[in-house]
C-alpha positions in Angstrom: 100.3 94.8 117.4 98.7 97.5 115.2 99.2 101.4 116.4 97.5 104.1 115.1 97.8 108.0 114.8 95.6 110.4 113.5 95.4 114.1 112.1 92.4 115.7 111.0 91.7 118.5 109.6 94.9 119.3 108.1 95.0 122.4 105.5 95.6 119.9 102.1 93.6 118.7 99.4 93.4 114.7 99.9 94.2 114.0 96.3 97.5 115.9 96.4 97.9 114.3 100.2 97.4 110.7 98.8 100.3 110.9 96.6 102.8 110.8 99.0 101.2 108.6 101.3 101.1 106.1 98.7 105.1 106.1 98.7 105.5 105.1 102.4 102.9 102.1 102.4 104.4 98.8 103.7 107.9 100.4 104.3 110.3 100.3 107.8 109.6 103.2 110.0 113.0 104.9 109.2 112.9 104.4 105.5 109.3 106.3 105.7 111.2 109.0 107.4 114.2 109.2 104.9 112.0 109.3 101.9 109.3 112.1 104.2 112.5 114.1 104.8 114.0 114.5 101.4 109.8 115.0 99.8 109.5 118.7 99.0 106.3 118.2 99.1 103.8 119.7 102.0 101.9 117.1 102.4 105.4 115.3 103.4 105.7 117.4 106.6 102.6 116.8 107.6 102.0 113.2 107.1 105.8 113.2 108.6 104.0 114.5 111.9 102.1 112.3 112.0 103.9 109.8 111.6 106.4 110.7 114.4 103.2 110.4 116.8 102.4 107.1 115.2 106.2 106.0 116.3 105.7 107.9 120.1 102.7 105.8 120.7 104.4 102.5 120.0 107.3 103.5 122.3 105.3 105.1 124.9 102.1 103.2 125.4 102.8 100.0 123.7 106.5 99.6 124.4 107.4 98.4 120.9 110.9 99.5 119.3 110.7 101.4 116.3 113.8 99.8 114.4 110.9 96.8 114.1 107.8 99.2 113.4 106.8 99.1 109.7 104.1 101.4 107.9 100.8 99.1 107.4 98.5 101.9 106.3 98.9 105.4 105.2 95.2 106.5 104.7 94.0 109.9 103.7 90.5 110.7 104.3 88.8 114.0 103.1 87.7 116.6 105.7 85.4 119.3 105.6 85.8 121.7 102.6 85.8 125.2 103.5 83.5 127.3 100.8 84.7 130.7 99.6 83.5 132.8 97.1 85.8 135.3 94.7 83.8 138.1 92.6 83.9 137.7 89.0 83.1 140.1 86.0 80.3 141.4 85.7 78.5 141.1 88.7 79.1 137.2 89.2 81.4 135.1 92.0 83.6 132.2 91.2 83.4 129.3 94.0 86.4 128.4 95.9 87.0 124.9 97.8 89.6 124.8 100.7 89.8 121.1 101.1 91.2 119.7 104.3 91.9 116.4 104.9 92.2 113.5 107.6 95.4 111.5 108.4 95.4 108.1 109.0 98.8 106.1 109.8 98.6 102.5 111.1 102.1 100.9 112.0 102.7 97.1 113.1 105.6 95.0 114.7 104.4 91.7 112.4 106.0 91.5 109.1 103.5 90.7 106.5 104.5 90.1 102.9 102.5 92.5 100.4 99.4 90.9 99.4 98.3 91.0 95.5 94.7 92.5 95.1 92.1 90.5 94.2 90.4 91.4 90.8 86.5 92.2 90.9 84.4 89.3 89.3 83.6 92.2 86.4 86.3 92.3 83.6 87.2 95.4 82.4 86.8 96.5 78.6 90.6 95.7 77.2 89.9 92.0 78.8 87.0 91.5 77.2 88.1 92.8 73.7 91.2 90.7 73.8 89.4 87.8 74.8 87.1 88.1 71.6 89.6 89.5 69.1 93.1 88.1 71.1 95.7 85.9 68.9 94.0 82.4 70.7 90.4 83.4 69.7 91.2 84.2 65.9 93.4 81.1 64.9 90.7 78.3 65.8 87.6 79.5 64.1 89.3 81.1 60.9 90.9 77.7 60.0 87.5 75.6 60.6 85.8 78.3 58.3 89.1 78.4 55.8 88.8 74.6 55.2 84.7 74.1 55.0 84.1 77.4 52.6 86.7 76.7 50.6 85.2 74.4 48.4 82.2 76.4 48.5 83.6 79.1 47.9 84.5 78.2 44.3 81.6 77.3 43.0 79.2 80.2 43.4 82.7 82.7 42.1 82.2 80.8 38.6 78.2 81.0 38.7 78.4 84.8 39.3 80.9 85.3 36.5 78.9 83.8 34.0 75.5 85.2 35.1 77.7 88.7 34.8 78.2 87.5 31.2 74.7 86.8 30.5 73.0 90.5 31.4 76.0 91.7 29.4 75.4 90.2 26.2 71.6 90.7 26.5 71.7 94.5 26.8 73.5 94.3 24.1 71.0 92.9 22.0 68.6 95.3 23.4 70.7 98.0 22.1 70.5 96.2 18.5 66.8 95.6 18.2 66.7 99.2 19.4 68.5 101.1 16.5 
């Protein structure tokens, strides 16, 4: 059975909030309260709060126990930003953002084993490069090429070396009939 507890409008930026609510995420109710207790962090007490009502509603309404209760969700959702202005020089003001944020906590009696998340269809840049330039994709094609220019290869080198010769030997003629 899923049970949920709310805070909103709590006097945090999300972003900092997020951090330690990551942390508590699929762990036993009184592990999450250990590692909230010993967070020096603000954003500990307060998702700590909330988390406490999280563990009364189970108890209370639900009649769960909370040695089985383990943290599903720890969501942080952003509130209302309060906008505040602080004069600058000359004549100018310098915008201030109070964040506040919402407090989500879901908690569950069913054990459910941490699921892997499943990639988007879109491969990201490194993927892409490795695939073109990766160890697999550079040993096939370089020995094909390797063993049907090779021969090729050869004969044009000694073409160009005595066409290289020729000009050579001409402008020095040239030079001759000159003086």
């Amino acid at each position: 059975m899923l049970v949920r507890s709310t805070t909103k409008y709590a006097r945090i930026s999300p972003k900092k909030a997020r951090d330690v609510a990551r942390e508590i995420q699929g762990l036993a109710v009184s592990d999450a309260l250990d590692a909230l207790t010993y967070t020096p962090k603000k954003s500990a007490q307060l998702i700590g709060k909330t988390l406490k009502s999280a563990i009364a509603n189970a108890e209370n309404n639900h009649e769960l126990s909370a040695d089985e209760l383990i943290v599903k969700e720890a969501v942080i959702g952003e509130g209302p930003t309060l906008k505040r202005f602080k004069p600058r020089a000359r004549g100018s003001a310098g915008a201030i953002r109070k964040r506040t944020s919402h407090i989500f906590i879901t908690l569950t009696d069913e054990f459910e084993p941490a699921e892997e998340k499943q990639r988007s269809g879109k491969p990201k840049k490194r993927d892409t490069i490795k695939s073109l330039f990766g160890p697999a994709a550079q040993s096939a094609p370089v020995v094909e090429l390797a063993e049907e220019e090779a021969p090729a290869a050869e004969v044009p080198a000694e073409e160009e070396v005595v066409e290289a010769e020729a000009p050579a030997e001409e402008s020095e003629e040239t030079k001759e009939s000159a003086e």
